[in-house]
Each structure stands twice: as C-alpha cells, then as structure tokens.
PDB file of N, CA, C and O in Angstrom, chain B, residues numbered from 101:
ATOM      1  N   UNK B 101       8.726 -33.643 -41.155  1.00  0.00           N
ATOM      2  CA  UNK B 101       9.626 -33.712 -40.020  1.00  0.00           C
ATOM      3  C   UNK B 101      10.362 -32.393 -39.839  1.00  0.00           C
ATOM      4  O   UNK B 101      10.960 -31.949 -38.858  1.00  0.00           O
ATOM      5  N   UNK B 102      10.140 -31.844 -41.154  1.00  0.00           N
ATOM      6  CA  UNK B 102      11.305 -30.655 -40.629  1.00  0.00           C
ATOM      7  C   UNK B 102      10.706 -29.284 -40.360  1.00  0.00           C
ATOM      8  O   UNK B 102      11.219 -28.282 -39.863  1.00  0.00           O
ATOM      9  N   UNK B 103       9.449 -29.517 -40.834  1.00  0.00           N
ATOM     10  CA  UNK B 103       8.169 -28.520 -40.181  1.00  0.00           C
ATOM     11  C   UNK B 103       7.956 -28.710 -38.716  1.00  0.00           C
ATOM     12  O   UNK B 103       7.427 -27.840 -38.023  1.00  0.00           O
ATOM     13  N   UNK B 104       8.262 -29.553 -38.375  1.00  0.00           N
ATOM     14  CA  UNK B 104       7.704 -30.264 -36.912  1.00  0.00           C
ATOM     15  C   UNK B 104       9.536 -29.646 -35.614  1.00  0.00           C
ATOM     16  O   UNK B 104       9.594 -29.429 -34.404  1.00  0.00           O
ATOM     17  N   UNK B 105      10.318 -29.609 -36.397  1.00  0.00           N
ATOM     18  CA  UNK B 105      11.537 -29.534 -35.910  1.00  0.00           C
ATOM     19  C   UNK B 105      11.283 -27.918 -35.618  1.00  0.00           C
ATOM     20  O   UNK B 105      11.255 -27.348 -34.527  1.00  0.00           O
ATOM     21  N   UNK B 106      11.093 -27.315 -37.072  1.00  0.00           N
ATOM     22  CA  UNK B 106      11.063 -25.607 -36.997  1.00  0.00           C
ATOM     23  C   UNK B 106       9.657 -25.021 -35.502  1.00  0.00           C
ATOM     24  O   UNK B 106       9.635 -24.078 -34.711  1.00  0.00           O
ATOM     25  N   UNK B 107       8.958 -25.884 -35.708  1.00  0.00           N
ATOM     26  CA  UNK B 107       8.028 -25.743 -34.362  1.00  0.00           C
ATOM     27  C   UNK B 107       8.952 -25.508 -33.108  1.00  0.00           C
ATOM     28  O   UNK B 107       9.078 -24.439 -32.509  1.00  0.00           O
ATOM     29  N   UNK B 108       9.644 -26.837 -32.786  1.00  0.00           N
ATOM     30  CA  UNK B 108      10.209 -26.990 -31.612  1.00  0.00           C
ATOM     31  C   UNK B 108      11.031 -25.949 -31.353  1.00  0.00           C
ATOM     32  O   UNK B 108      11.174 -25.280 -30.329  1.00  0.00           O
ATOM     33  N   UNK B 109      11.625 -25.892 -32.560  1.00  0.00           N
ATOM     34  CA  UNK B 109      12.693 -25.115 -32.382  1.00  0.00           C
ATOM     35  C   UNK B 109      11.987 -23.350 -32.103  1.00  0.00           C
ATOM     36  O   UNK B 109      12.513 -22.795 -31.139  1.00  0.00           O
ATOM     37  N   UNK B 110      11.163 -22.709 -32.667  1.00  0.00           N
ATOM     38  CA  UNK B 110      10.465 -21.291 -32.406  1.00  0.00           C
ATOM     39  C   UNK B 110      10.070 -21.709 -30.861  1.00  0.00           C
ATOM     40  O   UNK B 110      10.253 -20.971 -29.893  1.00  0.00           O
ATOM     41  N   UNK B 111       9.621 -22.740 -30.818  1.00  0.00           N
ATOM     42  CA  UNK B 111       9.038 -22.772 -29.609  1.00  0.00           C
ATOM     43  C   UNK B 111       9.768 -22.676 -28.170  1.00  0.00           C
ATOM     44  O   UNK B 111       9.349 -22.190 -27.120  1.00  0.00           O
ATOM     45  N   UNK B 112      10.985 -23.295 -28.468  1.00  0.00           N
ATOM     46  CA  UNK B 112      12.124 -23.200 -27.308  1.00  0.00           C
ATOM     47  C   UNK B 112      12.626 -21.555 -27.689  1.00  0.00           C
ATOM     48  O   UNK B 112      12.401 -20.774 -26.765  1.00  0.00           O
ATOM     49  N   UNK B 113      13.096 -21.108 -28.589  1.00  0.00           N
ATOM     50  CA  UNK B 113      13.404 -20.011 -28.606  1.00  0.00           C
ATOM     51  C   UNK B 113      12.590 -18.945 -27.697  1.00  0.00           C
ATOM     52  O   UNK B 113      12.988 -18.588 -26.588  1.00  0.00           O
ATOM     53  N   UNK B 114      11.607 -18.565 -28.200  1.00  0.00           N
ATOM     54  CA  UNK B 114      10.307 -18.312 -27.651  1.00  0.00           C
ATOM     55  C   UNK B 114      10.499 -18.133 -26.301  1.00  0.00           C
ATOM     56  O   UNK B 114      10.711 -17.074 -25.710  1.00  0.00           O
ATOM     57  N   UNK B 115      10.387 -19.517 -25.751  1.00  0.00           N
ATOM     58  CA  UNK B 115      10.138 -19.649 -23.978  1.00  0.00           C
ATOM     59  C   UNK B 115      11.364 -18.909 -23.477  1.00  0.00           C
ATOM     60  O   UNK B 115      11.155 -17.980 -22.696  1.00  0.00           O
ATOM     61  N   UNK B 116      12.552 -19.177 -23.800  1.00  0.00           N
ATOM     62  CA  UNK B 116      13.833 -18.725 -23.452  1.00  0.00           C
ATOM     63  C   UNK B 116      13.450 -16.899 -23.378  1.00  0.00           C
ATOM     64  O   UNK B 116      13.554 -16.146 -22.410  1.00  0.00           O
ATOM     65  N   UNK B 117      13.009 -16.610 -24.733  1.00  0.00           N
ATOM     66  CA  UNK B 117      13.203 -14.966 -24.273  1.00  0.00           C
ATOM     67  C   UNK B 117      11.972 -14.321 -23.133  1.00  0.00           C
ATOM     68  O   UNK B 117      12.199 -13.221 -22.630  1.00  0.00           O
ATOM     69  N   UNK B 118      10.712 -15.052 -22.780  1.00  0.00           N
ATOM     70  CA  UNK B 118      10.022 -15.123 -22.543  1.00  0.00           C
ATOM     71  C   UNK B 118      10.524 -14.899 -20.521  1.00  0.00           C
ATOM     72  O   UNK B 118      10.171 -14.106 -19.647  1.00  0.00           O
ATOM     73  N   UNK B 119      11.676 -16.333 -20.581  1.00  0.00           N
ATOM     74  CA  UNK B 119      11.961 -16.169 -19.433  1.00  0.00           C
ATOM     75  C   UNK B 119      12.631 -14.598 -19.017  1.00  0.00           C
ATOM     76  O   UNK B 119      12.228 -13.651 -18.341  1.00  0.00           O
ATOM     77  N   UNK B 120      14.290 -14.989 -20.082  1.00  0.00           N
ATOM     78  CA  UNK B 120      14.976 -14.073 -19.392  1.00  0.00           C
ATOM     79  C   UNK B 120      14.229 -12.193 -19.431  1.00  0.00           C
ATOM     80  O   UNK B 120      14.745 -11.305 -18.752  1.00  0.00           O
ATOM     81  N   UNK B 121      13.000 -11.946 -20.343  1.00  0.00           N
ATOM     82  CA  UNK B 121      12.372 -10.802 -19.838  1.00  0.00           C
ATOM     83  C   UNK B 121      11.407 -10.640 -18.502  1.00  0.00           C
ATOM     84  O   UNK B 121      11.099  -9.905 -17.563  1.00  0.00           O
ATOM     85  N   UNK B 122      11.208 -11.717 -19.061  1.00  0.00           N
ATOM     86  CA  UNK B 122       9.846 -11.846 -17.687  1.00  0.00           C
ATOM     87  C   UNK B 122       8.704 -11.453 -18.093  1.00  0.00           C
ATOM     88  O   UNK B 122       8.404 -10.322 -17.709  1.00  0.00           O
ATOM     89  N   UNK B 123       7.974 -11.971 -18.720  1.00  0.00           N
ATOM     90  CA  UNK B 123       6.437 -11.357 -19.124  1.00  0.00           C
ATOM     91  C   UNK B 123       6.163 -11.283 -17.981  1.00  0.00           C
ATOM     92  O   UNK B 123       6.669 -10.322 -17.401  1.00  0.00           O
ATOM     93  N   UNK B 124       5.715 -11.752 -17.561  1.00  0.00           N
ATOM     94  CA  UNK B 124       4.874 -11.348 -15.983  1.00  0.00           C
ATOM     95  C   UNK B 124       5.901 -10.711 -15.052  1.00  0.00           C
ATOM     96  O   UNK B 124       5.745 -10.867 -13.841  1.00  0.00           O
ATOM     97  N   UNK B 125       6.759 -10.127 -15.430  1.00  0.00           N
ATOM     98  CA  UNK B 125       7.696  -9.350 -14.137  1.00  0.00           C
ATOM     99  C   UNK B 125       7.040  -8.100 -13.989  1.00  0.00           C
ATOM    100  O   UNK B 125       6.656  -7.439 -14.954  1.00  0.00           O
ATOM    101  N   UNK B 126       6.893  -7.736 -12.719  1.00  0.00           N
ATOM    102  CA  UNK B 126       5.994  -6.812 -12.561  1.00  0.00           C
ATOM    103  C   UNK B 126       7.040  -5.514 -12.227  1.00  0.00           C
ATOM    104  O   UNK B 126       8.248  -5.694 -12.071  1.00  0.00           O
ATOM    105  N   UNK B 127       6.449  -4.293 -12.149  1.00  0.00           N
ATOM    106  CA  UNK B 127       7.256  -3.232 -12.179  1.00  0.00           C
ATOM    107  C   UNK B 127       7.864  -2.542 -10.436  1.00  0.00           C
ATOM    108  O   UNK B 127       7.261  -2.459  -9.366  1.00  0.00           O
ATOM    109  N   UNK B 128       9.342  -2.139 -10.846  1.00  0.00           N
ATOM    110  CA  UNK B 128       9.612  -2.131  -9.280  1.00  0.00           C
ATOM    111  C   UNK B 128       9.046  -0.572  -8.922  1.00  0.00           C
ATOM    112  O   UNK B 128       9.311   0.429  -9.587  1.00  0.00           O
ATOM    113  N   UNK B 129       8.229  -0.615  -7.748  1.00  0.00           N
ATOM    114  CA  UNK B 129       7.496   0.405  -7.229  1.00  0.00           C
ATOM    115  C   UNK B 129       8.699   1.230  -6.344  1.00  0.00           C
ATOM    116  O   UNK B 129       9.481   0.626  -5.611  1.00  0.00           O
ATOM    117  N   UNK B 130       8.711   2.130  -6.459  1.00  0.00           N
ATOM    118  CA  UNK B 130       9.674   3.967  -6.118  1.00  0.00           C
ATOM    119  C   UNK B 130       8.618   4.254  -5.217  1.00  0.00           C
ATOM    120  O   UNK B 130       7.438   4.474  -5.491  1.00  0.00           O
ATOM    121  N   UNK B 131       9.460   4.212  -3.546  1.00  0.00           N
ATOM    122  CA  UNK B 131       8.571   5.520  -3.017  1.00  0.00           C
ATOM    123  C   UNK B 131       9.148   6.442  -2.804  1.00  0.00           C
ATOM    124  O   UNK B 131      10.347   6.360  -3.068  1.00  0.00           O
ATOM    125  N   UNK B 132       8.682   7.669  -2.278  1.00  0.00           N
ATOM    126  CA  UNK B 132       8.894   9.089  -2.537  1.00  0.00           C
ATOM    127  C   UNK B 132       9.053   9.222  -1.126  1.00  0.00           C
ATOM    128  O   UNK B 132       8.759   8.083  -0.764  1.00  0.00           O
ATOM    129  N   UNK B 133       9.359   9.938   0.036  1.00  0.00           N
ATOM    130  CA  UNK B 133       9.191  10.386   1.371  1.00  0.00           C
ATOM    131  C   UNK B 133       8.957  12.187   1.352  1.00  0.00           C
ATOM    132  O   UNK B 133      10.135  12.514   1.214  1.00  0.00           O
ATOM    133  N   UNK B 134       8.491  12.976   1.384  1.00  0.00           N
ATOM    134  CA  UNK B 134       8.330  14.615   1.776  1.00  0.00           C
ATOM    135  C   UNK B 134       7.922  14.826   2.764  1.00  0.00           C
ATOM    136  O   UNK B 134       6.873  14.332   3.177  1.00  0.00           O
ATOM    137  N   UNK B 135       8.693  15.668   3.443  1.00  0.00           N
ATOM    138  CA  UNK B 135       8.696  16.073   4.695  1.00  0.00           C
ATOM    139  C   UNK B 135       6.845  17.070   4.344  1.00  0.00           C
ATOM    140  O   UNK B 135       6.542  17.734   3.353  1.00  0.00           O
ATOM    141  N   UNK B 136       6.120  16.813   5.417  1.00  0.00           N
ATOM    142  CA  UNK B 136       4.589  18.050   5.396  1.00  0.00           C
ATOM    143  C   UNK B 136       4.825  18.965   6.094  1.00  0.00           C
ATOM    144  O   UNK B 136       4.792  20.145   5.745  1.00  0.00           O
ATOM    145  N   UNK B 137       5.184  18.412   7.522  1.00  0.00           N
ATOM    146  CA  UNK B 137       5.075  19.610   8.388  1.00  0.00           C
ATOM    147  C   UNK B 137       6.178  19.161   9.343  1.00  0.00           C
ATOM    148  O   UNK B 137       6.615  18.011   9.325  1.00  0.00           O
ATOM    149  N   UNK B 138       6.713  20.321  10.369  1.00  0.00           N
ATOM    150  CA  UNK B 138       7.685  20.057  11.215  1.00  0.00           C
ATOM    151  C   UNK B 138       7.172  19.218  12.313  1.00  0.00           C
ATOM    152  O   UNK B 138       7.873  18.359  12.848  1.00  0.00           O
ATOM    153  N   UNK B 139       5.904  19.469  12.667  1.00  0.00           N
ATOM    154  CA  UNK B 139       5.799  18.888  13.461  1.00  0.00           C
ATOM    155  C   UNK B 139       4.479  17.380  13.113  1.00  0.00           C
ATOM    156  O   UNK B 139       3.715  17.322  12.149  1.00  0.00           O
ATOM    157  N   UNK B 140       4.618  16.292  14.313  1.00  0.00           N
ATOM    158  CA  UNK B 140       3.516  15.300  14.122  1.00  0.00           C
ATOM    159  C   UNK B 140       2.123  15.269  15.035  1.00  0.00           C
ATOM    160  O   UNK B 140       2.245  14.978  16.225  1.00  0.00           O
ATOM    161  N   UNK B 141       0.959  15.530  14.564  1.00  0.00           N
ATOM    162  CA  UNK B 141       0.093  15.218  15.029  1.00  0.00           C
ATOM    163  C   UNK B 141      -1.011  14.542  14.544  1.00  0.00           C
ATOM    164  O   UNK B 141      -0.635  13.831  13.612  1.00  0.00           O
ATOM    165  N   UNK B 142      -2.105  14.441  14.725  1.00  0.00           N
ATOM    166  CA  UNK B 142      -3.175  13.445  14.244  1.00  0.00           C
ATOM    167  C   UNK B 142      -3.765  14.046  12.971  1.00  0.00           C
ATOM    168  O   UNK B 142      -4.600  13.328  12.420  1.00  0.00           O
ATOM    169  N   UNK B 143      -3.518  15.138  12.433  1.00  0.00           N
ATOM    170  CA  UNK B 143      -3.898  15.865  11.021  1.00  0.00           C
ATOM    171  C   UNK B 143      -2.727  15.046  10.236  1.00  0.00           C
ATOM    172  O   UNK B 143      -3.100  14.386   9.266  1.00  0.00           O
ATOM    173  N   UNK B 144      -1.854  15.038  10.449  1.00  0.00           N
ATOM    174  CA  UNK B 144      -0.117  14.422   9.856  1.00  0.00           C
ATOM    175  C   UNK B 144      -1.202  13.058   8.650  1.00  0.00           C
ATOM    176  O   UNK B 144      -1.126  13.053   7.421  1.00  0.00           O
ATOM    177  N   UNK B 145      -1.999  12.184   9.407  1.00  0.00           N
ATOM    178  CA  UNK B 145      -2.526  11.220   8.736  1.00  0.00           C
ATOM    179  C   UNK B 145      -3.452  11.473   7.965  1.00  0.00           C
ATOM    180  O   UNK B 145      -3.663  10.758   6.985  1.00  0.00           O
ATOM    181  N   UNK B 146      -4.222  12.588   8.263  1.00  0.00           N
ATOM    182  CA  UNK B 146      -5.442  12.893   6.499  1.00  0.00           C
ATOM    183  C   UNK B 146      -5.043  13.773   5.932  1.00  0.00           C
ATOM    184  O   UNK B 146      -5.679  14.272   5.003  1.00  0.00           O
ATOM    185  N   UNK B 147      -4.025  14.161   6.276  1.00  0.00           N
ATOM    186  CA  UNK B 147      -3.480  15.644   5.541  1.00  0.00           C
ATOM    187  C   UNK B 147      -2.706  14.918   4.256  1.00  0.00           C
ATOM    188  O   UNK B 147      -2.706  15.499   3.171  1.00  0.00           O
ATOM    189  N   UNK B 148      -2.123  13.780   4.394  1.00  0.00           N
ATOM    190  CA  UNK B 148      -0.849  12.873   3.334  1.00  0.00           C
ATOM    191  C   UNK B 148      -1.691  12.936   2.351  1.00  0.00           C
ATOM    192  O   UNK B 148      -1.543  13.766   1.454  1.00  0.00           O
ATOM    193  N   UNK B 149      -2.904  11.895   2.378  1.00  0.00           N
ATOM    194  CA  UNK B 149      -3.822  11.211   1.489  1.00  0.00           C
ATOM    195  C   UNK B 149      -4.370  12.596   0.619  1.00  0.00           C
ATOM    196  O   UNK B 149      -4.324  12.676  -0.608  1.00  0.00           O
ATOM    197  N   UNK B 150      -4.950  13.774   1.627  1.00  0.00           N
ATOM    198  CA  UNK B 150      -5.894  14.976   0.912  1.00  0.00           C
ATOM    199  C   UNK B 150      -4.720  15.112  -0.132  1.00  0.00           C
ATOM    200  O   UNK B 150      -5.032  14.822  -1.287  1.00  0.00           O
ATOM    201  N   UNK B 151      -3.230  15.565   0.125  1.00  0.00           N
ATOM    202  CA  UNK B 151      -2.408  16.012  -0.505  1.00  0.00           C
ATOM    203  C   UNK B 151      -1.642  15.418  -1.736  1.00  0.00           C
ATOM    204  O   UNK B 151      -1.021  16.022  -2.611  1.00  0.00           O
ATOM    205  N   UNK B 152      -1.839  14.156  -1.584  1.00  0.00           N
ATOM    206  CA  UNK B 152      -0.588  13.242  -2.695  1.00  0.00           C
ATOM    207  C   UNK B 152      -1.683  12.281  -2.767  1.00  0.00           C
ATOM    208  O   UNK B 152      -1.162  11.226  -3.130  1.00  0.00           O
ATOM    209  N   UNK B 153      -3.039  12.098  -2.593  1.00  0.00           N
ATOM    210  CA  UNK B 153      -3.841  11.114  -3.242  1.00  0.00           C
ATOM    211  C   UNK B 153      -4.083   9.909  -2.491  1.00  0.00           C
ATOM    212  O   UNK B 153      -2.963   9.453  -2.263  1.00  0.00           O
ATOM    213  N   UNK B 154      -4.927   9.175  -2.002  1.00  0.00           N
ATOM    214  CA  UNK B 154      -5.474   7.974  -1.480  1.00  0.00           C
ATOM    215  C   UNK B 154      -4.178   6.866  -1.022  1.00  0.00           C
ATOM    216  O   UNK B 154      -4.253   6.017  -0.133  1.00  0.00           O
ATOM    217  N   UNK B 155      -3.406   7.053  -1.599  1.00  0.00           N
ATOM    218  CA  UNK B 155      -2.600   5.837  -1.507  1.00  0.00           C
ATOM    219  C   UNK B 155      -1.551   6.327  -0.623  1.00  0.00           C
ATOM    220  O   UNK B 155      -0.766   5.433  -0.310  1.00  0.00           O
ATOM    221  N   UNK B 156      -1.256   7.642  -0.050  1.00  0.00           N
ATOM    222  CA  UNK B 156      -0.257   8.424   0.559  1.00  0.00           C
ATOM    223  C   UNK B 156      -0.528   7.709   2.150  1.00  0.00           C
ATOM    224  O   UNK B 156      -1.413   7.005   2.637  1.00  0.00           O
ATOM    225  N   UNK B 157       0.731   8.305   2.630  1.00  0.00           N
ATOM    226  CA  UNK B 157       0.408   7.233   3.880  1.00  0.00           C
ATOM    227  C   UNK B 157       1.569   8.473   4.747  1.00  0.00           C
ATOM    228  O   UNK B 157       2.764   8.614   4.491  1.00  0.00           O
ATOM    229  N   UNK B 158       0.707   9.287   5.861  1.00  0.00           N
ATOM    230  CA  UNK B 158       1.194   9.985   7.062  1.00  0.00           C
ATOM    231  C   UNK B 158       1.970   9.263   7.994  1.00  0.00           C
ATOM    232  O   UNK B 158       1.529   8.176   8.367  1.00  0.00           O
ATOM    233  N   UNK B 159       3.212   9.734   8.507  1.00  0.00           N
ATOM    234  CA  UNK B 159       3.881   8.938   9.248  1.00  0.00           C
ATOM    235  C   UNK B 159       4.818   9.964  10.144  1.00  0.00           C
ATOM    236  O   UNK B 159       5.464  10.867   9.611  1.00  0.00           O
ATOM    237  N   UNK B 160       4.815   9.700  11.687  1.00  0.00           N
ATOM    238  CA  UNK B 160       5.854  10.542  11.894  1.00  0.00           C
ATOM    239  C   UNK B 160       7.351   9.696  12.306  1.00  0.00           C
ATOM    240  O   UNK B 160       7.632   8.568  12.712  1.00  0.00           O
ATOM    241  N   UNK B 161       8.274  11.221  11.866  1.00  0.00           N
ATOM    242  CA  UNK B 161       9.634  10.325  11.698  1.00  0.00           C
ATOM    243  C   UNK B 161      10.118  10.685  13.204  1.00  0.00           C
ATOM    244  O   UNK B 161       9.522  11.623  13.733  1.00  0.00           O
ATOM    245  N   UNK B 162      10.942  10.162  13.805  1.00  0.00           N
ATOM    246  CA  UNK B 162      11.793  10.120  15.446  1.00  0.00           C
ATOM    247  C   UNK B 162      11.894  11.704  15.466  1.00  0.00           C
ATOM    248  O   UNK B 162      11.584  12.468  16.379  1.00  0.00           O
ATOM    249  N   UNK B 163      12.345  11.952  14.375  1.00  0.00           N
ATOM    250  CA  UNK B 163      12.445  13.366  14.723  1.00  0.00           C
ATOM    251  C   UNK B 163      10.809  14.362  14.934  1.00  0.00           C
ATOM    252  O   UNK B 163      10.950  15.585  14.913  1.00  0.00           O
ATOM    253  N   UNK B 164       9.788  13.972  15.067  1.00  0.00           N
ATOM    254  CA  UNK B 164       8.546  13.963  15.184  1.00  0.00           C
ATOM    255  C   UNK B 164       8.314  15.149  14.216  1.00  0.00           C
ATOM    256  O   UNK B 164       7.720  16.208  14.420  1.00  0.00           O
ATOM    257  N   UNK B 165       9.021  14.632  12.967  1.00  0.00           N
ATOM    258  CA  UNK B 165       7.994  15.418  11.733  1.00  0.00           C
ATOM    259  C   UNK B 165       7.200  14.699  11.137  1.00  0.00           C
ATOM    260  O   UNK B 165       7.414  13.512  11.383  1.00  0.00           O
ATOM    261  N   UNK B 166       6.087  14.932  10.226  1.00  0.00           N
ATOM    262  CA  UNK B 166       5.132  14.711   9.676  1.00  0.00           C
ATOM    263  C   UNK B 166       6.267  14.558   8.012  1.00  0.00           C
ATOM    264  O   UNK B 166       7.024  15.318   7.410  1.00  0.00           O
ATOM    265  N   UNK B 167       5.688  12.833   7.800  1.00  0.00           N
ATOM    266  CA  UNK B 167       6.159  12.312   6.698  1.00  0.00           C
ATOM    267  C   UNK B 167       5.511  11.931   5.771  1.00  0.00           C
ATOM    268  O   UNK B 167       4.842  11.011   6.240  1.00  0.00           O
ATOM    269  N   UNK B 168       5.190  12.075   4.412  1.00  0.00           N
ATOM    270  CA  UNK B 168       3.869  11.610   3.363  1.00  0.00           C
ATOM    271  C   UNK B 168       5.277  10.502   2.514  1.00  0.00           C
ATOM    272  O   UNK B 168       6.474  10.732   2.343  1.00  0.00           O
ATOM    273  N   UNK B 169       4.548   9.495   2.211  1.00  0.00           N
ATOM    274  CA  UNK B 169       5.466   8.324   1.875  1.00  0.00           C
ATOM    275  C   UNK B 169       4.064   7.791   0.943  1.00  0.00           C
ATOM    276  O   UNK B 169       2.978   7.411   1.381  1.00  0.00           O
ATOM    277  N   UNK B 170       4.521   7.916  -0.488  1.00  0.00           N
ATOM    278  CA  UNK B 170       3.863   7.152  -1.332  1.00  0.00           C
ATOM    279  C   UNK B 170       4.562   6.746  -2.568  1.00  0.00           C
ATOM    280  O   UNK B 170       5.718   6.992  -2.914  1.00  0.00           O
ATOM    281  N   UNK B 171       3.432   5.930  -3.294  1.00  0.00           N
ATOM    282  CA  UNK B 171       4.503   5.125  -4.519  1.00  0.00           C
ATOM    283  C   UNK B 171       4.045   6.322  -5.539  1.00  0.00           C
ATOM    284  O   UNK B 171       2.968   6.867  -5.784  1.00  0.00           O
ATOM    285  N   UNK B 172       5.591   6.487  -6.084  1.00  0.00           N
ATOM    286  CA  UNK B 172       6.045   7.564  -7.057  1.00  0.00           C
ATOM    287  C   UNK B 172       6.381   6.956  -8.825  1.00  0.00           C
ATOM    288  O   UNK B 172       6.753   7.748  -9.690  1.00  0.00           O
TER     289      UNK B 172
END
C-alpha cells in the first residue's frame, strides 16, 4: 500500500510540474522588421527572401519603403 501511495504521489507531482512548464509550450517567435530600400516596388518581394532566407516576407510600409519582416 505504501508503494502504491509513493506511485500516486510521484505521479501527481510529476503532472503538476509538467503543467506549470509546459512540455509542449512552444517557443514565442521574434520578428525582426529592416528597412531594404527607400523605396517600394515589385523587386521589394524577391529581394526579402534572396536576402534573409525563404521565410522573409517583402512588404511595403505607408511610407512606401521596402520592408523585410521575418522570424528572428
């Protein structure tokens, strides 16, 4: 019985730290914004990706500059 208790008991312990870390909490993603160029045109969008890698993403800002926005 008291083998059976020490179970329960690791076992609730266990889950508890389990929660408050979060095994499965996944990691919070950082993006980056750098200005490319002053101005925006249709290069603005393959120019991001050639430069900062596949996942970069060209965007122009109101102020019609050329923006590369990826996870950092």
């Amino acid at each position: 019985m008291k083998v059976l208790s020490s179970i329960l008991f690791l076992l609730l312990v266990i889950s508890i730290g389990i929660e408050n870390e979060g095994a499965l909490k996944g990691t919070e993603a950082k993006l980056c914004d750098v200005k490319l160029y002053d101005y925006c045109e249709a290069d603005c969008f393959s120019d991001c990706p050639k430069k900062y890698g596949s996942k970069a993403i060209g965007m122009c800002s109101p102020a019609s500059e050329c923006i590369c926005r990826w996870q950092c």
